[in-house]
Backbone as XML, in Angstrom:
<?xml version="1.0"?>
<chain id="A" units="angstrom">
  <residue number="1" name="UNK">
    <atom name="N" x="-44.749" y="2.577" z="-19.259"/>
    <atom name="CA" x="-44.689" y="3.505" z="-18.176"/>
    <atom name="C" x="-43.742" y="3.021" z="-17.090"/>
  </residue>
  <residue number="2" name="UNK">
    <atom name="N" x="-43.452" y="1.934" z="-16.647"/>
    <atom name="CA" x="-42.474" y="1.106" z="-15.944"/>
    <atom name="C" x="-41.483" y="1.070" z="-16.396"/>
  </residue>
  <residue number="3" name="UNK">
    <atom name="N" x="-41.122" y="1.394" z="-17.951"/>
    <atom name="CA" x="-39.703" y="1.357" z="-18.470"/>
    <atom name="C" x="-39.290" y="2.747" z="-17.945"/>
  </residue>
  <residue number="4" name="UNK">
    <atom name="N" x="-39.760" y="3.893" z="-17.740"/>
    <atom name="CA" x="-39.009" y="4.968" z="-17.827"/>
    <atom name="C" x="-38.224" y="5.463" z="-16.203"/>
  </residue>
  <residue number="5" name="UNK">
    <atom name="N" x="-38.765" y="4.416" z="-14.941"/>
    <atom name="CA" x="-38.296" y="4.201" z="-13.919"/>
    <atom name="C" x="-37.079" y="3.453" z="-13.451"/>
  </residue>
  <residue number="6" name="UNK">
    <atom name="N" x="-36.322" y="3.271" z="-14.124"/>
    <atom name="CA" x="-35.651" y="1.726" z="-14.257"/>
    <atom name="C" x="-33.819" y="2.056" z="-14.064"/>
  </residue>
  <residue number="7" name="UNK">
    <atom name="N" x="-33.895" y="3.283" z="-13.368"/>
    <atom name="CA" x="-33.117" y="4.052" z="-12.735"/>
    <atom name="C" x="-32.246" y="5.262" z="-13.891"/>
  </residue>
  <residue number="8" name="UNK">
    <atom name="N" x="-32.146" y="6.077" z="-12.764"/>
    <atom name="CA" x="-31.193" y="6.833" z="-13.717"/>
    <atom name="C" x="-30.221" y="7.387" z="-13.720"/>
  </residue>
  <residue number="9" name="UNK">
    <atom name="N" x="-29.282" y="7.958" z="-14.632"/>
    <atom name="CA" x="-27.801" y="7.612" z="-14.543"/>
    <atom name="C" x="-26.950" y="9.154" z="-13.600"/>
  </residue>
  <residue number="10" name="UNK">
    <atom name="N" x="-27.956" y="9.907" z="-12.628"/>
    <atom name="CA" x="-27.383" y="10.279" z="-11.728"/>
    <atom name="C" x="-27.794" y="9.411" z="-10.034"/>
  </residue>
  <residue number="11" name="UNK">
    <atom name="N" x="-28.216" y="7.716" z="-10.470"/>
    <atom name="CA" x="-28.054" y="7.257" z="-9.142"/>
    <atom name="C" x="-26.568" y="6.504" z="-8.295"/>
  </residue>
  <residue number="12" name="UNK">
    <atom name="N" x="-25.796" y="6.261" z="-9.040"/>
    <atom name="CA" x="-24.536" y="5.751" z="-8.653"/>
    <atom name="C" x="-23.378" y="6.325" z="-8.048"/>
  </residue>
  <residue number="13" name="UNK">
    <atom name="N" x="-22.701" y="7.655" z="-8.398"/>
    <atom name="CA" x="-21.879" y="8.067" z="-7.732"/>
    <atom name="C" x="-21.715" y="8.526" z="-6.311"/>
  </residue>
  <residue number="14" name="UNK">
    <atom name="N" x="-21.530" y="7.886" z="-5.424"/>
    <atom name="CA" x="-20.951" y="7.942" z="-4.232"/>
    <atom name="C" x="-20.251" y="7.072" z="-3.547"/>
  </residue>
  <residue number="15" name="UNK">
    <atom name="N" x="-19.447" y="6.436" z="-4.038"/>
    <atom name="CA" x="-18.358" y="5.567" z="-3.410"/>
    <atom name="C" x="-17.097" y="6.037" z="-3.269"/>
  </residue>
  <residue number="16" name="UNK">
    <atom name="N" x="-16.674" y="7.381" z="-3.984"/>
    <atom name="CA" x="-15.655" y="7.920" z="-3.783"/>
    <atom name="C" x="-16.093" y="9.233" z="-1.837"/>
  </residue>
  <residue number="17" name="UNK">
    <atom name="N" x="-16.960" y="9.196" z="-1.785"/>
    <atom name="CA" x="-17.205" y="9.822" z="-0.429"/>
    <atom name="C" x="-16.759" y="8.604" z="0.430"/>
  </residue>
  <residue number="18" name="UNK">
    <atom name="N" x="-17.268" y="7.363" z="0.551"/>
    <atom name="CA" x="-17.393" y="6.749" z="1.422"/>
    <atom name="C" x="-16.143" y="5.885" z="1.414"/>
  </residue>
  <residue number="19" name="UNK">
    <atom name="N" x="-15.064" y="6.191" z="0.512"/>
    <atom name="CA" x="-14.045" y="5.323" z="1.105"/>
    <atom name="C" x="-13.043" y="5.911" z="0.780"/>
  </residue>
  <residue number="20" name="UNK">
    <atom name="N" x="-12.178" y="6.945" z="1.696"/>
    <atom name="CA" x="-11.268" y="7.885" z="1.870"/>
    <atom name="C" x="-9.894" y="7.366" z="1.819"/>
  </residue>
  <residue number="21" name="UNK">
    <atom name="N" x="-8.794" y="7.870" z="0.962"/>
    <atom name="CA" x="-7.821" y="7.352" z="0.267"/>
    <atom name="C" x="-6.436" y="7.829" z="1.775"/>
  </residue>
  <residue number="22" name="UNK">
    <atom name="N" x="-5.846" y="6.928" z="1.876"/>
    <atom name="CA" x="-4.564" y="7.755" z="2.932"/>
    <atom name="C" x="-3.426" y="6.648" z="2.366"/>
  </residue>
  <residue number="23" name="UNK">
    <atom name="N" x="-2.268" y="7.852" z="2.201"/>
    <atom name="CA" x="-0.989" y="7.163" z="1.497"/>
    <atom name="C" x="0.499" y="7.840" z="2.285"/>
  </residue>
  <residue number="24" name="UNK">
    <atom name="N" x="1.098" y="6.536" z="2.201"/>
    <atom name="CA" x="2.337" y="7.167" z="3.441"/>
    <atom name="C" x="3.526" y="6.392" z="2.630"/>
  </residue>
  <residue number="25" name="UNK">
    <atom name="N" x="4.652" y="7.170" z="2.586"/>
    <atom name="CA" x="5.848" y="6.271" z="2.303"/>
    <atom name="C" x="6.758" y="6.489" z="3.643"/>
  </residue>
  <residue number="26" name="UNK">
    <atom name="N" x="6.935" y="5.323" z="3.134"/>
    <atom name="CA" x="7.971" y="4.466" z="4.582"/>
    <atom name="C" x="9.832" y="3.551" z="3.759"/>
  </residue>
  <residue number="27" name="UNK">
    <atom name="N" x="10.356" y="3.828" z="4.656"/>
    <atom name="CA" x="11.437" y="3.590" z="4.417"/>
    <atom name="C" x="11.686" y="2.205" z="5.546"/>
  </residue>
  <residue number="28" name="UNK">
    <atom name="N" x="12.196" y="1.345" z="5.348"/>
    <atom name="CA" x="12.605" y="-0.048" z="6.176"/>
    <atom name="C" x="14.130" y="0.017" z="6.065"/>
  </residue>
  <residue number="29" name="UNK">
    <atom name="N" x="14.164" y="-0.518" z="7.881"/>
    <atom name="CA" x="15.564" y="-0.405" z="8.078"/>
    <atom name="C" x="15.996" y="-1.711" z="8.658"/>
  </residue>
  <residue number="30" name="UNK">
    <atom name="N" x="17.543" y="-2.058" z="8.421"/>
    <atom name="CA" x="17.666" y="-3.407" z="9.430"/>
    <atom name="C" x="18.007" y="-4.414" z="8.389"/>
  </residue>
  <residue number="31" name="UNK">
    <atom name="N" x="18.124" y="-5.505" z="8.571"/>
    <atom name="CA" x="18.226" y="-6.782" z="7.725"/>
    <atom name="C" x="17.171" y="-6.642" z="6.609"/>
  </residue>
  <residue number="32" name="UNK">
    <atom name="N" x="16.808" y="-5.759" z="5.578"/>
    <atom name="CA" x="15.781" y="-5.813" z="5.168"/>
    <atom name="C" x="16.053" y="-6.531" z="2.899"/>
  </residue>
  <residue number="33" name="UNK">
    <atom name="N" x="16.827" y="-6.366" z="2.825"/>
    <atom name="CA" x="17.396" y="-6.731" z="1.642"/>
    <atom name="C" x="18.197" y="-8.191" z="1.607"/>
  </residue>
  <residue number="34" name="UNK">
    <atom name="N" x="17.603" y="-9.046" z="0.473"/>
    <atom name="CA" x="18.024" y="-10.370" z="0.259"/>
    <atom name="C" x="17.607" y="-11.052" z="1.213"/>
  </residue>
  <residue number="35" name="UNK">
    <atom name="N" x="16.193" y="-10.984" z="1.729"/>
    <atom name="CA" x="15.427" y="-11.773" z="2.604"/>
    <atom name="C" x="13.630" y="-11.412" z="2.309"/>
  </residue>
  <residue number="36" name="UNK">
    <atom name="N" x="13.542" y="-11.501" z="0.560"/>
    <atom name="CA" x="12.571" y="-11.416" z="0.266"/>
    <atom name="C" x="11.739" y="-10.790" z="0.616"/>
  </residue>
  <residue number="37" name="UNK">
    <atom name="N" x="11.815" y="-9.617" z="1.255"/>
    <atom name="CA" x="11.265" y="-8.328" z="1.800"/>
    <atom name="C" x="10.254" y="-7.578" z="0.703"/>
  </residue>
  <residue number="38" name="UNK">
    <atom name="N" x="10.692" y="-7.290" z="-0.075"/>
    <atom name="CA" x="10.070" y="-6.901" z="-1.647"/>
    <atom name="C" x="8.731" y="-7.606" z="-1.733"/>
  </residue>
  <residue number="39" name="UNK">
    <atom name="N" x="9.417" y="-9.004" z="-1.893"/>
    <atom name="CA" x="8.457" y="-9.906" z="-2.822"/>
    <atom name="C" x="6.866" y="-10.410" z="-0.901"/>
  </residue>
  <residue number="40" name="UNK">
    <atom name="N" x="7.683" y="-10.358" z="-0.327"/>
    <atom name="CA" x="6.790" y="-10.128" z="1.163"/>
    <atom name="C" x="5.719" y="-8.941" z="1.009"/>
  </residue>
  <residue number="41" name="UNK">
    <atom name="N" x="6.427" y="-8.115" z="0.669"/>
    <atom name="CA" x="5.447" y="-6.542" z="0.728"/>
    <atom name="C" x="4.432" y="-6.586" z="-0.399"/>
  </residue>
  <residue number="42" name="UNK">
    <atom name="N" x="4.436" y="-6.677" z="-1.377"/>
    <atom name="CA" x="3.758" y="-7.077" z="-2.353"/>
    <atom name="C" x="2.316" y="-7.938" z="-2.166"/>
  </residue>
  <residue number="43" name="UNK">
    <atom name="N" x="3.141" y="-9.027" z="-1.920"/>
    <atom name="CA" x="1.963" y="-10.165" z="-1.273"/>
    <atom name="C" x="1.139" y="-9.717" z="-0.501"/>
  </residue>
  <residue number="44" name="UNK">
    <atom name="N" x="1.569" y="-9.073" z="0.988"/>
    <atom name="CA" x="0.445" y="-8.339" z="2.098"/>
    <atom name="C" x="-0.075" y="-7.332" z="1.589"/>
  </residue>
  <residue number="45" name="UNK">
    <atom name="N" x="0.884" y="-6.470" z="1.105"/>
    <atom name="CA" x="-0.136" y="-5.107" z="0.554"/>
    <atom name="C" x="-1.357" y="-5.961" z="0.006"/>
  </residue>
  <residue number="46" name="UNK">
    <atom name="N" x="-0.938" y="-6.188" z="-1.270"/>
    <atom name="CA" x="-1.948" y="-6.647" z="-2.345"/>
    <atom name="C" x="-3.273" y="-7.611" z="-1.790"/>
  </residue>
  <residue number="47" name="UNK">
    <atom name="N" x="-2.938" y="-7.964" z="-0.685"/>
    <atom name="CA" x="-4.099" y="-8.953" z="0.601"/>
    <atom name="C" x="-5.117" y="-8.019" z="1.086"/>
  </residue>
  <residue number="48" name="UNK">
    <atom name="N" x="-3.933" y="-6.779" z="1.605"/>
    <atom name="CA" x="-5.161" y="-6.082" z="2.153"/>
    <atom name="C" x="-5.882" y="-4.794" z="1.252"/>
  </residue>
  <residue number="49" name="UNK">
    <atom name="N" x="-5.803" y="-4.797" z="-0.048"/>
    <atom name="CA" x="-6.128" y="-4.273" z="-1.198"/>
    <atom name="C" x="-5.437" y="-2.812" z="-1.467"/>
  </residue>
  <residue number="50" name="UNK">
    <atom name="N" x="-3.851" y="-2.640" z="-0.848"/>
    <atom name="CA" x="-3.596" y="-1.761" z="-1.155"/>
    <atom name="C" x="-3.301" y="-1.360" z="-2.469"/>
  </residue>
  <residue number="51" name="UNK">
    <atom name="N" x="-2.759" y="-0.243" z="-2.746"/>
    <atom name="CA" x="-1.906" y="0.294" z="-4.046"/>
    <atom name="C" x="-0.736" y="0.579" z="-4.071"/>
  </residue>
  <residue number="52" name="UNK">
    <atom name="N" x="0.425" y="0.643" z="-4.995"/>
    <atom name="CA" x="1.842" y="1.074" z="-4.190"/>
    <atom name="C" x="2.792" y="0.839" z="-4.918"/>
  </residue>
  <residue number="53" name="UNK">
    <atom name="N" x="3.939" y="0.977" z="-4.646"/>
    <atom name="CA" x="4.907" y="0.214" z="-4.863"/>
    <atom name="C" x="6.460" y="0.007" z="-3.946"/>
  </residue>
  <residue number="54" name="UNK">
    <atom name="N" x="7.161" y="-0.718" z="-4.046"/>
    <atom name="CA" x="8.200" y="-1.200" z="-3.348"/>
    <atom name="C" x="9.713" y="-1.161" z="-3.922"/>
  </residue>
  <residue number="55" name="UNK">
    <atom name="N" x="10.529" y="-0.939" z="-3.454"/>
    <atom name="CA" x="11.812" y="-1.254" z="-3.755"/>
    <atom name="C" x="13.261" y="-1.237" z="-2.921"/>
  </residue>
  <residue number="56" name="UNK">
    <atom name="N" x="14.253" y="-1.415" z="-3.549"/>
    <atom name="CA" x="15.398" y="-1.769" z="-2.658"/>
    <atom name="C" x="15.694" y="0.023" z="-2.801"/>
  </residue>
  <residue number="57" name="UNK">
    <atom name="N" x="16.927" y="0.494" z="-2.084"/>
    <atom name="CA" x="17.687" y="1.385" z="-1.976"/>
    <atom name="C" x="19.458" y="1.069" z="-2.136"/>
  </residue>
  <residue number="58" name="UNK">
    <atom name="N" x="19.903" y="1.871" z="-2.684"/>
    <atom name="CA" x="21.567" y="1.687" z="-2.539"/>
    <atom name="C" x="21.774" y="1.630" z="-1.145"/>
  </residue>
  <residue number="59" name="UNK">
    <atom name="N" x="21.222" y="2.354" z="-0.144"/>
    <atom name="CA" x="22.006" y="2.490" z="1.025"/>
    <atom name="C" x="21.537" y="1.162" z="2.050"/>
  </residue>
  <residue number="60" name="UNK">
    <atom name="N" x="20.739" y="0.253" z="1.120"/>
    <atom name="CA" x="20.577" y="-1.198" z="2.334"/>
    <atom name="C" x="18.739" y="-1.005" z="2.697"/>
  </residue>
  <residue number="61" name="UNK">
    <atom name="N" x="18.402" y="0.244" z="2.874"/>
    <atom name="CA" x="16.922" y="0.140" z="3.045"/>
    <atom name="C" x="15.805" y="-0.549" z="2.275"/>
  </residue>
  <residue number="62" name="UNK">
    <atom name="N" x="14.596" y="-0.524" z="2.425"/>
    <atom name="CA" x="13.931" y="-1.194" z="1.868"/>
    <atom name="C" x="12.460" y="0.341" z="1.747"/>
  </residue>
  <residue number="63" name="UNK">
    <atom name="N" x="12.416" y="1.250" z="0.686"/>
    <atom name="CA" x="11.330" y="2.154" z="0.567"/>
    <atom name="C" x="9.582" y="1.190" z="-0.371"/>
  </residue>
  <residue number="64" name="UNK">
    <atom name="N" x="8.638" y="1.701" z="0.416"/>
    <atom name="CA" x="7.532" y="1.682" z="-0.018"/>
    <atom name="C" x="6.452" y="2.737" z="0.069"/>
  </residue>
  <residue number="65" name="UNK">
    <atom name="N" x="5.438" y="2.912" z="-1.017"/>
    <atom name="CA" x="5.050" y="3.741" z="-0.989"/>
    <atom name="C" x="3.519" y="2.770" z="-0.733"/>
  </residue>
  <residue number="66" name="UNK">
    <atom name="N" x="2.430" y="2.939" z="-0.054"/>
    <atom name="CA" x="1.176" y="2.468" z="0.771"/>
    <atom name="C" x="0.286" y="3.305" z="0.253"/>
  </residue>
  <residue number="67" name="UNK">
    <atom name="N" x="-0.695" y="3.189" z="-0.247"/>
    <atom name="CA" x="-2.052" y="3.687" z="-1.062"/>
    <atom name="C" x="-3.039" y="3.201" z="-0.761"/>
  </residue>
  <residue number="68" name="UNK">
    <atom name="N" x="-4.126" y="3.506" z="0.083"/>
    <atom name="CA" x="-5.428" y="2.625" z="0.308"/>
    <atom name="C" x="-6.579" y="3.275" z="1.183"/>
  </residue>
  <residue number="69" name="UNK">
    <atom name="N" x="-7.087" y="2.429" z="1.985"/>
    <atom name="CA" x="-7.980" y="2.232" z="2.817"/>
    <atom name="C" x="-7.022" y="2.760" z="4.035"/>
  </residue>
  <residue number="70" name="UNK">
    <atom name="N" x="-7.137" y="3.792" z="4.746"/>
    <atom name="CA" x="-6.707" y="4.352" z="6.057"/>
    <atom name="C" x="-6.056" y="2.945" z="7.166"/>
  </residue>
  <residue number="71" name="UNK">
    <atom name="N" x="-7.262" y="2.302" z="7.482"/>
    <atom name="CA" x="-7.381" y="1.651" z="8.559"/>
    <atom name="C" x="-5.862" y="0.374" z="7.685"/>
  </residue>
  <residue number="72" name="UNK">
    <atom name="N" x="-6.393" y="-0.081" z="6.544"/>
    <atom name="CA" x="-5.115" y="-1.063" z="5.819"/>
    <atom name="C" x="-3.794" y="-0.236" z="6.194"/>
  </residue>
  <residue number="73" name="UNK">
    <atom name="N" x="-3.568" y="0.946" z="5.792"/>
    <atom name="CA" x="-2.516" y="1.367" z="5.296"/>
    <atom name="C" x="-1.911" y="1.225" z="6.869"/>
  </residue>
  <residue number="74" name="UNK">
    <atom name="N" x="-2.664" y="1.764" z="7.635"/>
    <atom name="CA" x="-2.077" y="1.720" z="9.308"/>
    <atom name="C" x="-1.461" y="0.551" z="9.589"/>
  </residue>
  <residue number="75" name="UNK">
    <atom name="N" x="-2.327" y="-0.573" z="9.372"/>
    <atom name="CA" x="-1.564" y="-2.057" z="10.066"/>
    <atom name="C" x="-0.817" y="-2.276" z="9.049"/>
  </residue>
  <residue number="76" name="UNK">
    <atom name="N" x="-0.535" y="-2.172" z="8.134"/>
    <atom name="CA" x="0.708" y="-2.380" z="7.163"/>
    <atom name="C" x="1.630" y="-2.077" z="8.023"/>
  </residue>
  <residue number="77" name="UNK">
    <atom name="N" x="1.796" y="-0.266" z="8.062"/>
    <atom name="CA" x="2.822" y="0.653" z="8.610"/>
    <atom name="C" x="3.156" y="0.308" z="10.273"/>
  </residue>
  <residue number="78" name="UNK">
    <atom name="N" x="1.904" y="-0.445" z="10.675"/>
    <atom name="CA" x="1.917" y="-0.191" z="12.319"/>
    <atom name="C" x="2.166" y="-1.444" z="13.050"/>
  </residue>
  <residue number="79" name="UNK">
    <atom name="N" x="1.643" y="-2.879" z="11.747"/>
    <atom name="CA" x="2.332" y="-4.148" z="12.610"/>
    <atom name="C" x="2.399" y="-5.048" z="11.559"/>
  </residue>
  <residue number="80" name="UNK">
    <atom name="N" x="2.613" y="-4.864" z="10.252"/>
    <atom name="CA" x="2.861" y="-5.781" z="9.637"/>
    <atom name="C" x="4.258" y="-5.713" z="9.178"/>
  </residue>
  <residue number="81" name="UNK">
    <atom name="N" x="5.131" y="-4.429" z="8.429"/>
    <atom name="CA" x="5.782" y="-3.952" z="7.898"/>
    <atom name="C" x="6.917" y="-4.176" z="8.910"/>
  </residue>
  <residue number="82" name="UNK">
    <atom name="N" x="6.806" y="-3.955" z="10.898"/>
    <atom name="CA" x="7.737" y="-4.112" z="11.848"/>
    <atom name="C" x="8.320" y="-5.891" z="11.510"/>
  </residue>
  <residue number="83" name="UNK">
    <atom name="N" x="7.706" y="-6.221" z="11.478"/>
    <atom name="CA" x="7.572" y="-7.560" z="11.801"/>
    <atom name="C" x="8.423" y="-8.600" z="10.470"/>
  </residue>
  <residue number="84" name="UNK">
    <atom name="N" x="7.554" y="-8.142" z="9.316"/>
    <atom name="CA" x="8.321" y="-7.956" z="8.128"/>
    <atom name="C" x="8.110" y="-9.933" z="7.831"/>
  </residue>
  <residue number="85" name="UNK">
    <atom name="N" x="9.139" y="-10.288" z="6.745"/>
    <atom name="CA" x="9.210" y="-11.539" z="6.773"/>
    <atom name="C" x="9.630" y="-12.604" z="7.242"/>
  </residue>
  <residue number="86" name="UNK">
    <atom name="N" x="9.623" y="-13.843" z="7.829"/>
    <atom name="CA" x="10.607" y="-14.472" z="8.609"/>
    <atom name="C" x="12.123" y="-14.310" z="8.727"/>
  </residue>
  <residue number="87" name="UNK">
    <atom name="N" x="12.662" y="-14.055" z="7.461"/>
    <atom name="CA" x="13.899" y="-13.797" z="7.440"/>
    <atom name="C" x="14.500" y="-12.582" z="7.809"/>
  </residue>
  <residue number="88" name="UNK">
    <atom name="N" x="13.558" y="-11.410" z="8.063"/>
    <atom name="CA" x="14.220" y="-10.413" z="8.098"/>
    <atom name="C" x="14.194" y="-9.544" z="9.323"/>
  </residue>
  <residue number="89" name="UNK">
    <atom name="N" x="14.574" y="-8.707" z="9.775"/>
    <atom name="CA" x="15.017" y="-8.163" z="11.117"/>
    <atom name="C" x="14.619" y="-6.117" z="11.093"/>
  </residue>
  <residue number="90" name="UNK">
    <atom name="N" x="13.708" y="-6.253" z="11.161"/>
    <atom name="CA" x="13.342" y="-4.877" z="10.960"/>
    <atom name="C" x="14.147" y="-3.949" z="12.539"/>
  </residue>
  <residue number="91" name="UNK">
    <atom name="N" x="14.726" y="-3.139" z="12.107"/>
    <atom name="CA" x="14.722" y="-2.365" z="12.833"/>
    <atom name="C" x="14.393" y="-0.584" z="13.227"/>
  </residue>
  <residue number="92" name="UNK">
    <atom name="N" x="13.597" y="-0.409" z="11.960"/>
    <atom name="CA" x="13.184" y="0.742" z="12.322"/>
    <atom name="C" x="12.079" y="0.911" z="10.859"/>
  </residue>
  <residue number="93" name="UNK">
    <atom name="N" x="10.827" y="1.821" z="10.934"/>
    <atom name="CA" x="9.940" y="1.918" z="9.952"/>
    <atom name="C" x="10.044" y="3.719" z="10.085"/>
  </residue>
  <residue number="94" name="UNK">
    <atom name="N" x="10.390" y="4.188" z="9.189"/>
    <atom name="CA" x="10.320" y="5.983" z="8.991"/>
    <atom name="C" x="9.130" y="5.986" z="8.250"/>
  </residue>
  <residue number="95" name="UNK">
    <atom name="N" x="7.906" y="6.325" z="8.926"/>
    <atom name="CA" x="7.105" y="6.993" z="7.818"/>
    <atom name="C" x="6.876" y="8.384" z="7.487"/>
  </residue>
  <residue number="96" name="UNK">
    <atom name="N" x="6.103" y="8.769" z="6.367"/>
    <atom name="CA" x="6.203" y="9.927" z="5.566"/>
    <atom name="C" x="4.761" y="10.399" z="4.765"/>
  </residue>
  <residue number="97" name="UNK">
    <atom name="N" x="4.297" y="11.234" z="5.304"/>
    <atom name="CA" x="3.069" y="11.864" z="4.252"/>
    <atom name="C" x="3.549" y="11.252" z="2.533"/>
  </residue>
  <residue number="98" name="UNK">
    <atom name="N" x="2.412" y="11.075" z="1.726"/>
    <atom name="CA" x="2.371" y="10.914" z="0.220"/>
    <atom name="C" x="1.175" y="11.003" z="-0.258"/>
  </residue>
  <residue number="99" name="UNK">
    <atom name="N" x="1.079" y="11.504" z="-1.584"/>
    <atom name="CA" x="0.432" y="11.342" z="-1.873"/>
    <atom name="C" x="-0.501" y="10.114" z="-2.579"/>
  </residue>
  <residue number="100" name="UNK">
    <atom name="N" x="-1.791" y="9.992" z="-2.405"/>
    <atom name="CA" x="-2.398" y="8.683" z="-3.084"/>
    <atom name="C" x="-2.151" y="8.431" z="-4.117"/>
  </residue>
  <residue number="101" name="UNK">
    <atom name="N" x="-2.079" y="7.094" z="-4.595"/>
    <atom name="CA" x="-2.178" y="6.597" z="-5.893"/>
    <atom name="C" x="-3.943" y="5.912" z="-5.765"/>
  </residue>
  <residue number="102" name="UNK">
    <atom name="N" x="-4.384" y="5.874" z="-7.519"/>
    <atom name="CA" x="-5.041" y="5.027" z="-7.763"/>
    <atom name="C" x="-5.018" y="3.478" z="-7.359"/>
  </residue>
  <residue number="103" name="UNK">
    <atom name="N" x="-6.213" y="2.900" z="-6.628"/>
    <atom name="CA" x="-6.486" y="1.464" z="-6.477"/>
    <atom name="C" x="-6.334" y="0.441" z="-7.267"/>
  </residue>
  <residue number="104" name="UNK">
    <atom name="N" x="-6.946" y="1.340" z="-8.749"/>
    <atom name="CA" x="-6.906" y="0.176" z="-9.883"/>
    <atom name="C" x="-5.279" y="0.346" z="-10.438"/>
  </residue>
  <residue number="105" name="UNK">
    <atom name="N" x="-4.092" y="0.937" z="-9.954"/>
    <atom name="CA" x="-2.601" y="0.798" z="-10.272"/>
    <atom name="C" x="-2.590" y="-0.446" z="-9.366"/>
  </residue>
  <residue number="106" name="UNK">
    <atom name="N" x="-2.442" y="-0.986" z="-8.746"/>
    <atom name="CA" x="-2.434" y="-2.373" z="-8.074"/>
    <atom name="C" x="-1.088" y="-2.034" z="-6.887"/>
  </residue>
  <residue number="107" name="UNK">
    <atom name="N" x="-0.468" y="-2.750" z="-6.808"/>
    <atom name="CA" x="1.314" y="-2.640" z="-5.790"/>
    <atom name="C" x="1.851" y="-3.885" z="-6.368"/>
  </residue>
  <residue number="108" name="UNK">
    <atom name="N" x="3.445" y="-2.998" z="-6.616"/>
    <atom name="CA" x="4.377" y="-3.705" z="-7.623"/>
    <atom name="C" x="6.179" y="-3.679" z="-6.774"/>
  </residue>
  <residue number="109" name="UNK">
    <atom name="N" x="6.515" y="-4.102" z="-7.537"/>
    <atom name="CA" x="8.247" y="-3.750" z="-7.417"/>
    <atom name="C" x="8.526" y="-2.963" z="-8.145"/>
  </residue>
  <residue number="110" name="UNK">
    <atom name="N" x="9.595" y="-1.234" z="-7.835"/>
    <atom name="CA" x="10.163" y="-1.241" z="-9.134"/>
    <atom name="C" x="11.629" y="-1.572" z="-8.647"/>
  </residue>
  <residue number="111" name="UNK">
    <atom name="N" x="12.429" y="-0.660" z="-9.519"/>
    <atom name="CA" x="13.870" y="-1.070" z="-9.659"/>
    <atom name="C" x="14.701" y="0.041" z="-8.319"/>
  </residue>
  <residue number="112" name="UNK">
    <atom name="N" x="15.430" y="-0.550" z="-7.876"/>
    <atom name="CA" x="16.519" y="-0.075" z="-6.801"/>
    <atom name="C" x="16.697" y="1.530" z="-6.975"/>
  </residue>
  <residue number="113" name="UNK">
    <atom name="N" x="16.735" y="2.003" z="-6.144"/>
    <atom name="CA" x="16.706" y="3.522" z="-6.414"/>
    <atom name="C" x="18.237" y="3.840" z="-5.980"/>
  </residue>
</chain>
């Protein structure tokens, strides 16, 4: 009679209510290429559990796309991303509505657009 209590399989779903997805692509401007900018973005995203991905541009910029947790995706976009890596010299962050990616896609590099 105790076995048939032992939960049941409509008790689990609600974690997609309680943790609301916000995704922005941003474009980096300034000294942002050949000062490990890429391999920088990667590292922090992936710290603060975003999703995403990163890459160079022909025209010198540096585009990423930010997938996560609202409050992450903000200080990425709002004081991490300015600031950027020691080597590099941000001078301007354009951001942009996007749509979310999945969490379990992780944040990567791709190839130069």
């Amino acid at each position: 009679m105790a076995a048939a209590s032992a939960g049941g399989p409509s008790d689990p779903p609600t974690p997609q209510q309680s943790s609301p997805t916000k995704a922005v692509r941003v474009v980096v401007k300034g000294r942002v290429q050949g000062v490990f900018f890429r391999d920088w973005t990667v590292e922090t995203a992936r710290s603060l559990g975003l999703a995403g991905w990163v890459r160079n541009r022909r025209d010198g910029t540096v585009e990423a796309l930010l997938s996560g947790d609202p409050d992450k995706v903000d200080e990425m976009v709002s004081l991490r991303i300015p600031v950027g890596p020691p080597a590099a010299a941000v001078t301007a962050v354009v951001p942009s509505p996007a749509e979310p990616v999945a969490l379990d896609e992780g944040f990567h590099r791709k190839p130069t657009a």
